[in-house]
C-alpha positions as CSV (number, residue, x, y, z in Angstrom):
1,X,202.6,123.3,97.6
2,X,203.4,125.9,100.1
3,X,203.6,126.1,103.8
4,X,200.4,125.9,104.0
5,X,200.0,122.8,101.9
6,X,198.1,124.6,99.1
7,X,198.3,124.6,95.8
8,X,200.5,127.4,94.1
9,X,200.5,126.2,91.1
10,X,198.6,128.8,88.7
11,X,196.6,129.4,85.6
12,X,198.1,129.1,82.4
13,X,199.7,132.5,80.7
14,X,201.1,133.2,77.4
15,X,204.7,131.1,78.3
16,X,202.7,127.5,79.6
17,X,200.3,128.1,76.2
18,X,203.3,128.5,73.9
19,X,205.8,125.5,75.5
20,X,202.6,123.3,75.3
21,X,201.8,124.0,71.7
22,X,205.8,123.2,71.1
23,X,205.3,119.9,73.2
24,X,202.4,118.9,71.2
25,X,204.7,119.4,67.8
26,X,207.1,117.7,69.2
27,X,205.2,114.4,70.5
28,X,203.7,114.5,67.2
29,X,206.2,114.6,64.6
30,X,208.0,112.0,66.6
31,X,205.5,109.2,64.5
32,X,206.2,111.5,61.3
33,X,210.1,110.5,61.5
34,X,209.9,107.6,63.0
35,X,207.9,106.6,59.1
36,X,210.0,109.0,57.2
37,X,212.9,107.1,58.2
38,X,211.7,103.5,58.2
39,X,212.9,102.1,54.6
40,X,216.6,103.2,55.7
41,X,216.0,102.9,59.7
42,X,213.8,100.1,61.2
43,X,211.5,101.8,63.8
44,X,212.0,99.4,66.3
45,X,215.6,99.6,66.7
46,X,215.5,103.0,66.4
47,X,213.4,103.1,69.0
48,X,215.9,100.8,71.1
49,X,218.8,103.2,70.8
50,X,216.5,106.0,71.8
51,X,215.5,104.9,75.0
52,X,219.7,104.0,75.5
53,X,220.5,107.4,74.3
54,X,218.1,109.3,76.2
55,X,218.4,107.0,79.4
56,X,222.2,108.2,79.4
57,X,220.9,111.8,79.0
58,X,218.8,111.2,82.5
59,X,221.6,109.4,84.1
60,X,224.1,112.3,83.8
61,X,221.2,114.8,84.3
62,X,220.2,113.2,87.7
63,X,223.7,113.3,88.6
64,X,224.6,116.5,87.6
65,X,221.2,117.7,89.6
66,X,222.8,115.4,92.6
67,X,219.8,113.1,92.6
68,X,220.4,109.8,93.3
69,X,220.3,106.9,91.0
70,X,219.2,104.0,93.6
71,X,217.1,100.8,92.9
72,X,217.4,100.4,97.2
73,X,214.2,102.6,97.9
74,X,211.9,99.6,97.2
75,X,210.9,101.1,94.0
76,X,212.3,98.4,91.7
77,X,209.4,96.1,91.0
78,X,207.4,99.0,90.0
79,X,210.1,100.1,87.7
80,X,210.8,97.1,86.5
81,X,207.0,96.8,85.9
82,X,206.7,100.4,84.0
83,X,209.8,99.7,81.8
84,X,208.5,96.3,80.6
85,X,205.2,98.4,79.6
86,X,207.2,101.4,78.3
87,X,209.2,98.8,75.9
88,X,206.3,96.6,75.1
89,X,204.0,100.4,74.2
90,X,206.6,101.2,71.5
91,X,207.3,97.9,70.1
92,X,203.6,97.7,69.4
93,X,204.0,101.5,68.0
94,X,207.5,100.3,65.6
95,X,205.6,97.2,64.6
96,X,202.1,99.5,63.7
97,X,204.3,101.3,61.6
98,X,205.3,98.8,59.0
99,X,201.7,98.2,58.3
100,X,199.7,101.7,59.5
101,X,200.2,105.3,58.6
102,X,202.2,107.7,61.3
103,X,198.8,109.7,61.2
104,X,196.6,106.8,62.3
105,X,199.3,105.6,64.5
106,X,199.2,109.1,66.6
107,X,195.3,108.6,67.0
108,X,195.4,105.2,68.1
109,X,198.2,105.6,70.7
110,X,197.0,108.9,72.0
111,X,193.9,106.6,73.1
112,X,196.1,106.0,76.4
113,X,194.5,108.7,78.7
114,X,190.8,106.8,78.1
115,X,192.4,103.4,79.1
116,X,194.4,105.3,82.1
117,X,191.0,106.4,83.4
118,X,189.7,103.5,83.1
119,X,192.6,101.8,85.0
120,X,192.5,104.2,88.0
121,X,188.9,104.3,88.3
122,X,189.4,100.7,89.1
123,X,192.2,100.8,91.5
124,X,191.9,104.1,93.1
125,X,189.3,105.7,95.1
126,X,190.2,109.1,94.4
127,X,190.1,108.8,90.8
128,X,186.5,107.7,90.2
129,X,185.3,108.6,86.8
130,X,182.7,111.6,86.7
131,X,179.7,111.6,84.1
132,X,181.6,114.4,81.9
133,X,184.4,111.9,81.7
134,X,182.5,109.0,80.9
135,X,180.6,110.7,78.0
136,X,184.1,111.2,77.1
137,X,185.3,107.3,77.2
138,X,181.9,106.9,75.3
139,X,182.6,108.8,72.4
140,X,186.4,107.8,72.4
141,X,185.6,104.3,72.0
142,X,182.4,104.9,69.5
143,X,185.3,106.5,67.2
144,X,187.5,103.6,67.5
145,X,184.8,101.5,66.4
146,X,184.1,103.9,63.5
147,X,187.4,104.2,62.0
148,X,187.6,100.1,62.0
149,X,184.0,99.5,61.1
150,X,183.9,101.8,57.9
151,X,186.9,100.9,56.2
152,X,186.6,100.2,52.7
153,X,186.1,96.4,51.5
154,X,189.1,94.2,52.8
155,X,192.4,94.3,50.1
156,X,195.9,93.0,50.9
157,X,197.0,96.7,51.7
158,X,193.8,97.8,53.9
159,X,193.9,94.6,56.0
160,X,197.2,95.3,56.8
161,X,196.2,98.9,57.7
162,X,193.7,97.3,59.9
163,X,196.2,95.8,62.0
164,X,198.6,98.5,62.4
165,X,195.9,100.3,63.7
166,X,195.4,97.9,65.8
167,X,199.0,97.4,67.2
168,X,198.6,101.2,67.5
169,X,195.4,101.0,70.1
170,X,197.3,98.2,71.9
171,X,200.3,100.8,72.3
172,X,197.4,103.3,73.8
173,X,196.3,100.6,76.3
174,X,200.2,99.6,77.4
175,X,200.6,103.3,77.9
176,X,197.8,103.7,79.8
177,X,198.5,100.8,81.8
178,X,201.7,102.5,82.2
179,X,200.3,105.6,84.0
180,X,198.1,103.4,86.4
181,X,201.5,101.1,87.7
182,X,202.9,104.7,88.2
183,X,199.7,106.1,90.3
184,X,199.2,103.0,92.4
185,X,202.3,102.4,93.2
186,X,205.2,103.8,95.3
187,X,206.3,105.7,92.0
188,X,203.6,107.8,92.8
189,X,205.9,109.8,94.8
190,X,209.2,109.5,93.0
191,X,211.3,112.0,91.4
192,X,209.9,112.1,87.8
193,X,213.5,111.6,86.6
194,X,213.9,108.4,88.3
195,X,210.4,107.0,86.9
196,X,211.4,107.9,83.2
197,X,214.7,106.2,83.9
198,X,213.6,103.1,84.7
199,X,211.2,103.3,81.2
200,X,214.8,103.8,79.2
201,X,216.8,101.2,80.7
202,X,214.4,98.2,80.8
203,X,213.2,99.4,77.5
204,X,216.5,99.3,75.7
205,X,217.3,95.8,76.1
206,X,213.5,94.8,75.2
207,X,213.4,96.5,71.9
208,X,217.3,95.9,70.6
209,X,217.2,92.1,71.3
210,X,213.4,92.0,69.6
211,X,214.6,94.3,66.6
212,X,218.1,91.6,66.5
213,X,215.7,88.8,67.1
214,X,213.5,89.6,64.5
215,X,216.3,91.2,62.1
216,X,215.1,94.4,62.0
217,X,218.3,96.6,62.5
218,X,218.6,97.8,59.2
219,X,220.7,100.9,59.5
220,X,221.6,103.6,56.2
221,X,223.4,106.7,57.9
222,X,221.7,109.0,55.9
223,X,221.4,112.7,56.9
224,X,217.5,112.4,57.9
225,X,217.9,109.1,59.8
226,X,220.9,111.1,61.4
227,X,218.8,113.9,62.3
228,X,215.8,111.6,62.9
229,X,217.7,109.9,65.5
230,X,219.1,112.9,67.4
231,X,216.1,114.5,67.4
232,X,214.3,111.4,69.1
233,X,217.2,111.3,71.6
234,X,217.7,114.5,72.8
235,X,214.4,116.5,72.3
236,X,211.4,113.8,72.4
237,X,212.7,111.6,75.0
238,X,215.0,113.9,77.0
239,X,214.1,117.6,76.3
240,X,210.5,117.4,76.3
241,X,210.2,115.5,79.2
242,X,212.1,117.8,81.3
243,X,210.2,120.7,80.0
244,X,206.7,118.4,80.6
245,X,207.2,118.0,84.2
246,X,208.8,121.6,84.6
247,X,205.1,123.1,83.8
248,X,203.9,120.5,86.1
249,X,205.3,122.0,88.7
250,X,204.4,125.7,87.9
251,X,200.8,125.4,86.4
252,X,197.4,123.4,86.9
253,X,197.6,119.9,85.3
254,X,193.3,120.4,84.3
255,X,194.4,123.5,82.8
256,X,197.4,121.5,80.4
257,X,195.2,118.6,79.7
258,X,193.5,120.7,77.8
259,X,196.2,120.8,75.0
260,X,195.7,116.5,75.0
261,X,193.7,116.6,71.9
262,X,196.5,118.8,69.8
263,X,199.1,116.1,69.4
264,X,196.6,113.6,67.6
265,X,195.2,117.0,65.3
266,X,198.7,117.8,64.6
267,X,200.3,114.4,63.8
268,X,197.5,113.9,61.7
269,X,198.1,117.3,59.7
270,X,202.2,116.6,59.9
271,X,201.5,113.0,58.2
272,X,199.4,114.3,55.3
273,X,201.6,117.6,54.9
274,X,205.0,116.1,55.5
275,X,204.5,112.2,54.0
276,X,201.6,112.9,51.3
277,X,199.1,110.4,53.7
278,X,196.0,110.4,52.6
279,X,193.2,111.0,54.8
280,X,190.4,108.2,54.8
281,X,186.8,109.6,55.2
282,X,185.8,107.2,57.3
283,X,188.9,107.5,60.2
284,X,188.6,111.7,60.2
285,X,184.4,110.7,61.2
286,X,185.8,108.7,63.5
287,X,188.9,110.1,64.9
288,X,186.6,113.3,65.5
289,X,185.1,111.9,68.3
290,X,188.5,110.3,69.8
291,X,189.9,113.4,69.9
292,X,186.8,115.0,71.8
293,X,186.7,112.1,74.2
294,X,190.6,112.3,75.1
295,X,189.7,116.0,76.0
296,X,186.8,115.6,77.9
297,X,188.6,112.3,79.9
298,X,191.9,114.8,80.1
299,X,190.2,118.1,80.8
300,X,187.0,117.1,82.4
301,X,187.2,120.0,85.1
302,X,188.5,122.8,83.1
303,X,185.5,121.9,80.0
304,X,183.0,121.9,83.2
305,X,183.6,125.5,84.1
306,X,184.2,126.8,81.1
307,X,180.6,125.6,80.2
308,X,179.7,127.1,83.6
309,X,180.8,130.5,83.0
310,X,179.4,129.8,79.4
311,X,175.8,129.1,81.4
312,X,176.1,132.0,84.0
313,X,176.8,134.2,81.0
314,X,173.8,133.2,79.2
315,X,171.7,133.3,82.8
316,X,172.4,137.0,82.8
């Protein structure tokens, strides 16, 4: 904002179109290693030491930025709130994966922004749900019901598959919630740092003592789970966050969303290239539709005027 209080953000140009296309690699392969690595690094407790890892990355970035690193600004039942949420989305997301592919696992939990919309439609006035957005929920959840309702008959393996998918919507929805506690709440207007801070440190506990609990630490030090690990630490949950919220600043958020639909495509493309995944027929007919819904939910305004100009054009 300037002076002025208007928005100075702007359009997107060739460097927001290549770091998004980078972020969207990124969030994506993070379900591909997370599966690479499992039979020599349980994805729940790999998860766990991520969020510690990248929570002490945030720490000493806040400080090193001079922000402060206060639960005295009446924040803290928010953040505890979004930190339980943060831990129980990727316990549901290390659980899917012992039963669910990393490709149907990125579908599912990239659901989040239809349940988000839902949420805030519900709790704030100002983010009422317009007709192009609910055509979008429509088709989202038609999908859903597709990839579940034309499975082949039931088997050991594809029940199992069933319910990983499952866990994996259930990780959409706790994310989602996630982004409503944020909006609604007196996070709305805290430093983005602080906000991902609080999902580290309450998450770190929640998934180490369940992975303990549940004796799912196993642990081989082998080069990928080594690589696996740092990657998760330092560039999913600490690079590409700072880089998210830096084009958050500088450009339209309409205009990103309109990316929302890439990191489902490309997991999907990374699990079948990178881990031999098959593709089912009937979940690419129905993650077609999710991944049209998540952009018209996301990217509701910037779809409406492209099909504006597209009409205008037409017109003349």
């Amino acid at each position: 904002m300037n002076a002025d209080g208007m928005d100075t953000r702007k359009p997107l140009d060739a460097t927001a179109v290549s770091c998004m296309l980078l972020l969207c690699a990124i969030w994506a392969i993070q379900q591909v290693l997370l599966k690479a690595t499992a039979q020599d690094f349980t994805p729940i407790f790999q998860l766990g030491l991520r969020s510690g890892g990248s929570a002490l990355l945030v720490a000493l970035s806040m400080r090193w930025r001079g922000q402060p690193i206060t639960v005295r600004d009446g924040r803290l039942p928010a953040g505890l709130l979004v930190g339980v949420l943060f831990g129980l989305e990727f316990l549901l997301v290390g659980e899917g994966l012992r039963h669910t592919t990393a490709s149907h696992m990125v579908v599912f939990l990239y659901t989040a922004p239809v349940f988000a919309a839902l949420g805030l439609h519900l709790r704030l006035a100002s983010e009422r749900l317009v007709p192009l957005q609910w055509i979008g929920i429509g088709l989202a959840f038609v999908g859903v019901a597709g990839t579940f309702l034309g499975r082949e008959p039931v088997s050991a393996a594809s029940a199992a598959m069933v319910w990983g998918d499952f866990l994996g919507l259930l990780g959409g929805l706790a994310w989602g919630a996630t982004t409503v506690v944020v909006r609604g709440s007196r996070l709305s207007d805290a430093p983005a740092t602080q906000t991902l801070l609080y999902q580290l440190v309450v998450s770190f506990p929640i998934l180490v003592v369940v992975a303990v609990a549940s004796g799912q630490t196993r642990f081989n030090p082998t080069p990928l789970v080594w690589a696996s690990l740092s990657l998760q630490v330092v560039v999913v949950s600490f690079g590409s966050f700072l880089l998210w919220f830096s084009l958050l600043r500088r450009y339209l958020a309409s205009r990103l969303g309109v990316f929302s639909f890439l990191t489902p495509l490309l997991g999907v493309v990374l699990g079948a290239w990178l881990l031999d995944e098959p593709i089912e027929p009937a979940f690419a007919l129905g993650a077609l539709p999710v991944l049209l819904g998540i952009v018209l939910v996301s990217a509701h305004d910037s779809v409406a005027q492209g099909v504006a100009r597209l009409l205008r054009r037409n017109g003349k």
